[in-house]
C-alpha positions in Angstrom: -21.2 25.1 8.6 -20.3 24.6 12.7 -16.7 24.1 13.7 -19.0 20.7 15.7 -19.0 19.8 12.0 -15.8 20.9 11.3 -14.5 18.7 14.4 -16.8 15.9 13.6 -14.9 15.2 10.1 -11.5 16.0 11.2 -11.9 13.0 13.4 -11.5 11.0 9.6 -7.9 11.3 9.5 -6.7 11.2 6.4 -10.4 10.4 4.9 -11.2 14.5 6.0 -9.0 15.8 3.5 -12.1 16.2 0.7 -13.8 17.9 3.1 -11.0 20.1 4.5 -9.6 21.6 1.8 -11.6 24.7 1.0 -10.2 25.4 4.8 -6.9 24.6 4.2 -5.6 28.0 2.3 -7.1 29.7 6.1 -4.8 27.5 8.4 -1.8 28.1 6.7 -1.6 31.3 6.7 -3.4 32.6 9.6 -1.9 32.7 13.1 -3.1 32.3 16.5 -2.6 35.9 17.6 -5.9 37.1 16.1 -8.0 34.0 17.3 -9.9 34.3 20.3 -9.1 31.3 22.9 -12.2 29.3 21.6 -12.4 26.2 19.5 -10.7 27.6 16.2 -7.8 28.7 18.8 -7.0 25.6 20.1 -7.5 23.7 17.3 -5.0 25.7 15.1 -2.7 24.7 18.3 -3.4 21.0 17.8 -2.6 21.2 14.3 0.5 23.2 15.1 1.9 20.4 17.8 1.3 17.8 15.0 3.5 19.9 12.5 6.5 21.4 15.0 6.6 17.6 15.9 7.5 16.2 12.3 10.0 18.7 12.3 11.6 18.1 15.6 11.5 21.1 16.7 11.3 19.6 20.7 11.6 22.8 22.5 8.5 24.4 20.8 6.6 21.1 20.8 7.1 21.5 24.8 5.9 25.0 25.0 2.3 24.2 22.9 2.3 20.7 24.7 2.2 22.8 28.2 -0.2 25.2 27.3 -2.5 22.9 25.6 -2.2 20.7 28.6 -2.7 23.2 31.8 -6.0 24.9 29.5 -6.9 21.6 28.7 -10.3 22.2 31.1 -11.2 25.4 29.0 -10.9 23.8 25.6 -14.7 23.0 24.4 -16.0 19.6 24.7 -15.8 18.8 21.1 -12.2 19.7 20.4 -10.9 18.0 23.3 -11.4 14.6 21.6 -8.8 16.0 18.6 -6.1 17.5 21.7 -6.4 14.7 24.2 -5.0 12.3 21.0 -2.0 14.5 20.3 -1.5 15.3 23.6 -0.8 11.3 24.5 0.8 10.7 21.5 3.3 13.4 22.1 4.1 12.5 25.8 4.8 8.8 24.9 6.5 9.9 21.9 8.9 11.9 24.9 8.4 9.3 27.5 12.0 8.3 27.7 13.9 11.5 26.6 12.5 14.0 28.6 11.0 13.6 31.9 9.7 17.1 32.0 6.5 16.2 29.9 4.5 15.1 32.6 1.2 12.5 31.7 -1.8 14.2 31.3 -4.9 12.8 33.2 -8.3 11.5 31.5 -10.4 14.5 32.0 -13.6 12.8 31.4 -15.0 10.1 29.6 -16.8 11.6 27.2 -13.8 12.0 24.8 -11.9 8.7 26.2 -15.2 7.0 24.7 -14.9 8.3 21.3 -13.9 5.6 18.8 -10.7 7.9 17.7 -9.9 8.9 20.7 -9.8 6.0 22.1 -7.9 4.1 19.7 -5.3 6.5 19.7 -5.3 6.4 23.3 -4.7 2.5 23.3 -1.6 2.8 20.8 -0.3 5.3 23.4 -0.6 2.5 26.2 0.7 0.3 23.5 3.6 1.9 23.5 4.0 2.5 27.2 3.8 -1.7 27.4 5.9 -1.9 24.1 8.8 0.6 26.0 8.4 -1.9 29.6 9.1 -5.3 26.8 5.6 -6.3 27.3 5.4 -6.9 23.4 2.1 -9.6 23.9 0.0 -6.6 25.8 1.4 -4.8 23.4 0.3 -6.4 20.3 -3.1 -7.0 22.0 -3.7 -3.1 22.7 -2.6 -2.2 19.3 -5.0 -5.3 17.8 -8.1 -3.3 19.9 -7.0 0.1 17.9 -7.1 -1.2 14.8 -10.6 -2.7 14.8 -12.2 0.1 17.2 -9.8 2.9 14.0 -11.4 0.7 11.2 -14.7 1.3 12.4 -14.6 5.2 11.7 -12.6 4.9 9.6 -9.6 6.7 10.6 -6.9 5.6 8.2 -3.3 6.9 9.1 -4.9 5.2 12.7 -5.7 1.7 11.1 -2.6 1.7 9.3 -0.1 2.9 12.3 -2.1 0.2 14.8 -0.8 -2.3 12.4 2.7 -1.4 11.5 3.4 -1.2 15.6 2.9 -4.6 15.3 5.3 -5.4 12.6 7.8 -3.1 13.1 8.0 -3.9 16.9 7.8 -7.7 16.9 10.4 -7.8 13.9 13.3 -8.8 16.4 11.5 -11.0 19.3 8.5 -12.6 17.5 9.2 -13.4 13.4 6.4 -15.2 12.3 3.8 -13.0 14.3 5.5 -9.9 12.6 5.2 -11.6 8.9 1.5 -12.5 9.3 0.8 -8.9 10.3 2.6 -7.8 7.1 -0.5 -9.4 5.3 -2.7 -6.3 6.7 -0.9 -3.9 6.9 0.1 -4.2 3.4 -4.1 -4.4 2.6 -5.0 -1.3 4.7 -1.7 0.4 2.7 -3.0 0.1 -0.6 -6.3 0.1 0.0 -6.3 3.7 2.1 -3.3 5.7 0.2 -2.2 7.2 -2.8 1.8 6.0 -3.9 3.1 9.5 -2.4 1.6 9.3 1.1 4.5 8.8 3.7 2.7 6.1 5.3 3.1 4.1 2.1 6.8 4.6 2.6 7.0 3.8 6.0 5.0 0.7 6.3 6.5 -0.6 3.2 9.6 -0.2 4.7 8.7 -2.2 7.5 6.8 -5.2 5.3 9.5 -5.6 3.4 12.3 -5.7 5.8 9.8 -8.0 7.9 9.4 -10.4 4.8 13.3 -10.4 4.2 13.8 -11.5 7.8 11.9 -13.9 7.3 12.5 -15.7 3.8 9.4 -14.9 2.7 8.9 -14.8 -1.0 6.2 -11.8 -1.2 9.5 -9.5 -0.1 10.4 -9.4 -3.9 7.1 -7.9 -4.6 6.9 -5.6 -1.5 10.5 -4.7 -3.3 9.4 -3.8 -6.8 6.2 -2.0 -5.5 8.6 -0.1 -3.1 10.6 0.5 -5.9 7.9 2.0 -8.4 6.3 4.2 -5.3 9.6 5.7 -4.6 10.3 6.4 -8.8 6.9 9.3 -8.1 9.2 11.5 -5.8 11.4 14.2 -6.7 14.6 14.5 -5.4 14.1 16.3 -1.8 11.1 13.7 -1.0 14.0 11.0 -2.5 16.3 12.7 0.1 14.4 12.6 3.0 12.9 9.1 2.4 16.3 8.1 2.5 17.5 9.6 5.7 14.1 7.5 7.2 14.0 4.4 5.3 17.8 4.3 3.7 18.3 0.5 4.7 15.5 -0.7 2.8 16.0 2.0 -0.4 19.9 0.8 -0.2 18.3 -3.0 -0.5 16.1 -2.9 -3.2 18.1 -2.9 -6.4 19.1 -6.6 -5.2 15.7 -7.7 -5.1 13.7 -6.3 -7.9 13.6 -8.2 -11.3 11.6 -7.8 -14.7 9.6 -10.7 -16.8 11.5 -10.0 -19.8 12.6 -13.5 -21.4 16.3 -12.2 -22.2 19.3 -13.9 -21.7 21.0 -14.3 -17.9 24.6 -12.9 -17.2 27.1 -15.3 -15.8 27.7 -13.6 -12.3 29.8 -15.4 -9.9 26.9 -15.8 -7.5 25.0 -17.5 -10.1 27.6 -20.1 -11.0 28.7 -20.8 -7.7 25.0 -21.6 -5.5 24.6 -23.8 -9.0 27.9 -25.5 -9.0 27.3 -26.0 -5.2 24.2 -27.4 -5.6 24.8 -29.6 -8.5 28.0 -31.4 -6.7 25.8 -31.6 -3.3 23.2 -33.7 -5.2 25.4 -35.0 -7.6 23.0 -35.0 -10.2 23.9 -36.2 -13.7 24.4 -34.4 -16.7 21.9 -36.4 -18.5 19.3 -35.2 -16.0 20.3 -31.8 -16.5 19.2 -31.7 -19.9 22.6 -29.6 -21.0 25.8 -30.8 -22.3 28.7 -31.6 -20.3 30.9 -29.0 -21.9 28.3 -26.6 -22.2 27.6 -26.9 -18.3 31.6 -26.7 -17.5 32.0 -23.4 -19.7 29.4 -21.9 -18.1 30.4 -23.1 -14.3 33.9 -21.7 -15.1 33.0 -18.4 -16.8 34.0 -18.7 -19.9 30.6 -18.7 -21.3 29.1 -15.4 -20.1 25.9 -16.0 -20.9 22.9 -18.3 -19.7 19.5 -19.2 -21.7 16.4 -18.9 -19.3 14.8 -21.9 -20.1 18.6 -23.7 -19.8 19.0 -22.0 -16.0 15.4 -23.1 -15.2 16.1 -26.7 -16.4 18.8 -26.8 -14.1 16.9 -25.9 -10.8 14.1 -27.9 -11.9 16.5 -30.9 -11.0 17.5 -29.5 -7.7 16.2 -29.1 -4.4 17.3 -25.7 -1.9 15.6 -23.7 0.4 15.1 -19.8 -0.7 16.4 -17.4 1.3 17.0 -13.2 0.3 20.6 -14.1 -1.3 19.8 -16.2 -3.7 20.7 -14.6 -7.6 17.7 -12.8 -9.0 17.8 -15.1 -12.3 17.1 -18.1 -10.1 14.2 -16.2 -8.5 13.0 -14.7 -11.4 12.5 -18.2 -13.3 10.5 -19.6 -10.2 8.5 -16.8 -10.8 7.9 -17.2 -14.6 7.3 -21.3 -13.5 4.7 -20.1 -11.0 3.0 -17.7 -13.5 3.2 -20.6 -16.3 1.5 -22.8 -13.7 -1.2 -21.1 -13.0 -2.0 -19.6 -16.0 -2.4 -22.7 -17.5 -5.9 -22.9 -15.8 -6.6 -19.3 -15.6 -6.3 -18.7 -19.4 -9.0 -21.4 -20.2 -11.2 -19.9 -17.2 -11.4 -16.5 -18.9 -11.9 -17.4 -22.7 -15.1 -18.7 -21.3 -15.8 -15.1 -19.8 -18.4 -13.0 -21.4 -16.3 -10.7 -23.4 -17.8 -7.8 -21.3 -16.8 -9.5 -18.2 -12.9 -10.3 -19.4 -12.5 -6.5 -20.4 -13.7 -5.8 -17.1 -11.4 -8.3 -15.3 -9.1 -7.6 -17.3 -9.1 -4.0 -17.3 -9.2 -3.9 -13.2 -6.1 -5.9 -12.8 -4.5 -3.8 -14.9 -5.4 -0.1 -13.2 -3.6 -1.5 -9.6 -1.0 -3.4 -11.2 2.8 -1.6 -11.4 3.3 -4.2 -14.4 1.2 -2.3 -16.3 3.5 0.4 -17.7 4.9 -3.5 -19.3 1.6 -4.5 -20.8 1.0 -3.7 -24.6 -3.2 -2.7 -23.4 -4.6 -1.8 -26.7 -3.6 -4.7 -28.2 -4.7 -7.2 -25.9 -8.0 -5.2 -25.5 -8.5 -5.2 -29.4 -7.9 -9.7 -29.0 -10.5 -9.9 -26.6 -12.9 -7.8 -28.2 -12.1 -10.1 -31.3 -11.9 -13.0 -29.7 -8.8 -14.2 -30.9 -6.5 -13.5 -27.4 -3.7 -16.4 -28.2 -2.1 -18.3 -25.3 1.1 -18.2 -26.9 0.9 -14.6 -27.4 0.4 -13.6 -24.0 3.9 -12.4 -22.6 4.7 -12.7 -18.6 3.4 -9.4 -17.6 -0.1 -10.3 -19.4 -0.3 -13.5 -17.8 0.2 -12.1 -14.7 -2.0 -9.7 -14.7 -5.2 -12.2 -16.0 -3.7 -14.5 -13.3 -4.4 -11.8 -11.0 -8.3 -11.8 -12.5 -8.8 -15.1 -10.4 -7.1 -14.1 -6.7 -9.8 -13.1 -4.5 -9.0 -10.6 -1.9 -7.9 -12.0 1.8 -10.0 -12.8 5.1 -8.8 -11.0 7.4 -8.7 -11.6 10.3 -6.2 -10.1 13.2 -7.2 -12.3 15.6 -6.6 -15.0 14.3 -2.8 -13.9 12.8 -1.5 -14.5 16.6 -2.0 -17.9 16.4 -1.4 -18.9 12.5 1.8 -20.2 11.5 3.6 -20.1 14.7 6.5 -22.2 13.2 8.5 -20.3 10.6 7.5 -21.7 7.3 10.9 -22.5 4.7 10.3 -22.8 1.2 12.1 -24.5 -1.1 12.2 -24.0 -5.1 9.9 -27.3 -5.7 7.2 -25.6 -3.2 7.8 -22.5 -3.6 4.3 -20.1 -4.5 4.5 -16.0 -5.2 1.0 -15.3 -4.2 -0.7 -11.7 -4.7 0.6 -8.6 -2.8 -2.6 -7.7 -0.5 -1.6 -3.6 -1.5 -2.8 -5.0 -5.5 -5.6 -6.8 -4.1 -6.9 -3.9 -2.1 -6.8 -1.5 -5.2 -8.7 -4.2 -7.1 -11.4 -3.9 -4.8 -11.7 0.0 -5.2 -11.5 -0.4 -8.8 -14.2 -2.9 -8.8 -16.6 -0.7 -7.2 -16.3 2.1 -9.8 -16.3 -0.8 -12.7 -19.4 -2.3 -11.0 -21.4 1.5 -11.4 -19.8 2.0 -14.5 -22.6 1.7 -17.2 -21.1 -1.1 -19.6 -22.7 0.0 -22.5 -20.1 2.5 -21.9 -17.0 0.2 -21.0 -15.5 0.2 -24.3 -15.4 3.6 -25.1 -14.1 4.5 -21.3 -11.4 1.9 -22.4 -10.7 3.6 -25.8 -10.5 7.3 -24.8 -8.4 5.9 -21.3 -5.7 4.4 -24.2 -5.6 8.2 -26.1 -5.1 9.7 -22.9 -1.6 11.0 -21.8 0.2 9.4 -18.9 -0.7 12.7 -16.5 -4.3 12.0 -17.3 -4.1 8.4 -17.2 -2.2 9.1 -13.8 -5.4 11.3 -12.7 -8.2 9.6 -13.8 -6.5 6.5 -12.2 -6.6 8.5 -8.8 -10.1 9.8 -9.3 -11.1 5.6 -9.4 -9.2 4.7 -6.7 -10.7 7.5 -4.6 -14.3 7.0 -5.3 -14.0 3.5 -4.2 -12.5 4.7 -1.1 -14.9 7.0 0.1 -17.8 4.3 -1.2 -19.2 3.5 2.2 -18.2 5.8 4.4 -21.1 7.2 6.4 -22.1 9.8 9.0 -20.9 13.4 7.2 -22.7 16.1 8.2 -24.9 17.2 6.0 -23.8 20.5 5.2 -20.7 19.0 4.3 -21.4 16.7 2.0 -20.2 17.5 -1.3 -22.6 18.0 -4.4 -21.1 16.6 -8.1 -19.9 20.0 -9.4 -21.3 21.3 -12.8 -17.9 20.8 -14.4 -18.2 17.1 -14.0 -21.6 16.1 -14.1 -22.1 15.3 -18.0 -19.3 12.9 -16.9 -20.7 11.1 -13.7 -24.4 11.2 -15.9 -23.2 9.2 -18.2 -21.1 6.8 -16.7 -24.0 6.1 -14.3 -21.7 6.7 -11.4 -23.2 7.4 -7.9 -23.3 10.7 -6.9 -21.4 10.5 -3.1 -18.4 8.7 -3.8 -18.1 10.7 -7.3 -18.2 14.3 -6.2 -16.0 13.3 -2.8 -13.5 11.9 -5.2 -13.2 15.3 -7.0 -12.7 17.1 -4.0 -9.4 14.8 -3.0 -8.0 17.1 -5.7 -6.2 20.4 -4.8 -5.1 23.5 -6.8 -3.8 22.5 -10.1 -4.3 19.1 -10.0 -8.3 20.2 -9.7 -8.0 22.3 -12.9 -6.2 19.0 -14.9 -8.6 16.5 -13.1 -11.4 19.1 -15.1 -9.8 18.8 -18.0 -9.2 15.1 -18.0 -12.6 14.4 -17.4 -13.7 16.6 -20.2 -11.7 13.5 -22.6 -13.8 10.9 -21.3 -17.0 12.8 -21.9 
């Protein structure tokens, strides 16, 4: 193996780590006094510039900025691509609080012209325009990053270009911001594990985006946020909450379960209904709920509410939603949406090839956080009996075969500048809680490994996934997720393409997986997580 090679991949982003990690154990714990100033040197200096900066440690981020910068013409051609990125990132990153870190010039165009390079290069210039409140050349430079990072694909890249967007526009442009949430939340899912800090981060800014704006996915962004966050221990908790404490603070108000139990009598509840039943004066009669009934429960002496009581209440009134309303009243527009659709979708899978529902069925339930709600073995042991009840399904189960029918989104960024200019108010008669894009992203990594997947197979991969523990479940869910990932992706050296190790190869056999994606996905794994990926395999042989 070159360090070329080496180079080559580390231009990936986070999509090198596969192929990085037999190197890793070397760079952190080796130093740069024993390097020679070649390639390795000032590489290991990149990486370091990348690492003092998280930690904001300014004053030795200066000193490695300045030496990287006045040896820039001695650093080999094919690490300068890697240290003309950090090197711009870091001075706009500085542009307003120190003066001292002077703009380095383009020292040739052979590394402004590589596709990483450059689109890190025109999110630097993005944020020169963004800091000079030129948020539409902005938007336009960080648009051109995106599609030339997507082309690598350099994830981290992709989904940074994209959260620029949001996260800047969030106060000057609403609407523009929400439609880039769509993406962004896409890319998110599609590229990252739950425990990456970019999934943090651009969550953060989708849902405080969404909340701006009214717009009912935020309740979803919300309980995703919320089941991302529950995988952390307590320092990651900590410092997540020092970065994204407004939004963490936020969502206990917003997320809700599909349980069917009675609703408490909060004051918010009974005052938006009591103010919205006098401002249409609707009658009793319409109602469907007795007068006394309705006056003990506007005056709090019944402490209590039915669901389908509260929901015959709204149904007779008209109000726009906004982010204070009480979670019972959003949580029954929910149930009504999932009712409404699943009244089609239900009929449209029976008539499924029982093959095809478990494999539906089965996909929607790997990238769905409802999932930990879902009674699996027993709706697996209906369809492959044919007798999966209507009446039996519960809310999360309807969901989730809802789900089996959303096809994943055109996108396209272009077009999001110019879509829904006006700020779109919904109301609880029109009201529509549509798929996150970060579930229907997953779904399409899942359905790559479930398309390979030999189904002669599919049950028993089913069966021995329901004996499996929650770590393994946790792991083999990863290992899916990851080979759909790294599916396509093209251009790796060939001496660093990984071969399907011995230890899983009985598995990948019989499965009838492909070879690429399958031994990549292994090598996501580190350390001890490598061992119990080994062993977690071993239960599906």
């Amino acid at each position: 193996m070159t360090l070329q090679s080496l180079v080559k991949i580390i231009t990936y982003g986070q999509f090198s780590r596969p192929f990085l990690n037999y190197i890793v154990d070397y760079l952190k714990n080796e130093s740069t006094k024993g390097l020679s100033k070649g390639g390795l040197y000032y590489l290991f200096l990149e990486q370091k510039l990348i690492i003092l900066n998280r930690l904001k440690d300014v004053k030795e981020v200066e000193v490695i900025y300045k030496e990287l910068r006045d040896n820039f013409g001695n650093i080999p051609q094919y690490v300068r691509g890697l240290v003309v990125e950090s090197l711009r990132n870091i001075r706009e990153l500085y542009y307003d609080s120190n003066e001292s870190m002077e703009k380095i010039r383009y020292w040739s165009e052979a590394y402004e012209n590589n596709p990483v390079n450059k689109g890190f290069i025109l999110m630097a210039d993005a944020r020169e325009k963004k800091n000079e409140e030129k948020y539409v050349e902005a938007t336009q430079l960080n648009i051109q990053a995106f599609k030339t990072l997507k082309d690598v694909p350099h994830p981290s890249g992709v989904v940074q270009a994209l959260n620029n967007i949001s996260w800047w526009l969030k106060d000057v442009d609403k609407n523009t911001a929400l439609n880039f949430t769509l993406p962004l939340g896409f890319y998110l899912g599609y590229y990252f594990d739950d425990d990456n800090f970019n999934v943090f981060n651009s969550l953060d800014t989708i849902f405080q985006v969404q909340k701006e704006s009214n717009d009912p996915m935020m309740y979803e962004t919300a309980f995703i946020f919320s089941k991302c966050l529950s995988k952390v221990d307590k320092e990651r908790y900590n410092t997540l909450k020092r970065k994204c404490g407004e939004s963490i603070n936020h969502l206990k108000y917003f997320v809700f379960n599909l349980d069917n139990n009675y609703y408490l009598n909060t004051k918010v509840l009974r005052n938006f209904l009591k103010q919205e039943i006098e401002k249409e004066q609707v009658s009793i009669k319409e109602l469907n709920i007795s007068k006394r009934a309705l006056d003990n429960f506007l005056s709090g002496i019944t402490k209590q509410i039915k669901p389908n009581t509260l929901r015959n209440i709204i149904d007779n009134l008209e109000f726009e939603i906004n982010s204070s309303l009480a979670i019972p009243i959003i949580k029954e527009l929910k149930k009504k949406d999932i009712d409404k659709k699943f009244e089609e979708n239900f009929y449209k899978f029976m008539e499924l090839e029982v093959e095809k529902q478990l494999t539906k069925f089965f996909t929607s339930y790997l990238v769905h956080y409802y999932k930990q709600e879902v009674k699996l073995e027993r709706v697996i042991k209906d369809i492959e009996s044919g007798s999966l009840i209507k009446g039996r399904c519960d809310y999360y189960t309807r969901e989730l075969i809802n789900s089996t029918f959303e096809k994943p989104p055109n996108i396209d960024v272009d077009s999001l500048l110019t879509t829904n200019q006006e700020q779109k108010t919904y109301t609880n008669k029109d009201i529509t809680f549509k798929e996150h894009p970060f579930y229907l992203a997953r779904k399409e990594l899942v359905k790559k490994f479930m398309k390979d997947l030999n189904k002669i197979h599919l049950q028993e991969f089913i069966e021995k996934y329901l004996k499996a523990d929650s770590k393994q479940k946790d792991i083999i869910e990863r290992y899916i997720m990851n080979y759909g990932r790294y599916y396509e992706i093209k251009n790796i050296p060939k001496e660093l393409r990984p071969k399907v190790p011995k230890e899983i190869n009985v598995f990948v056999k019989k499965y009838t997986l492909k070879r690429r994606p399958s031994a990549i996905s292994f090598y996501v794994f580190e350390g001890k997580e490598r061992e119990e990926l080994f062993e977690t395999l071993k239960v599906f042989k």
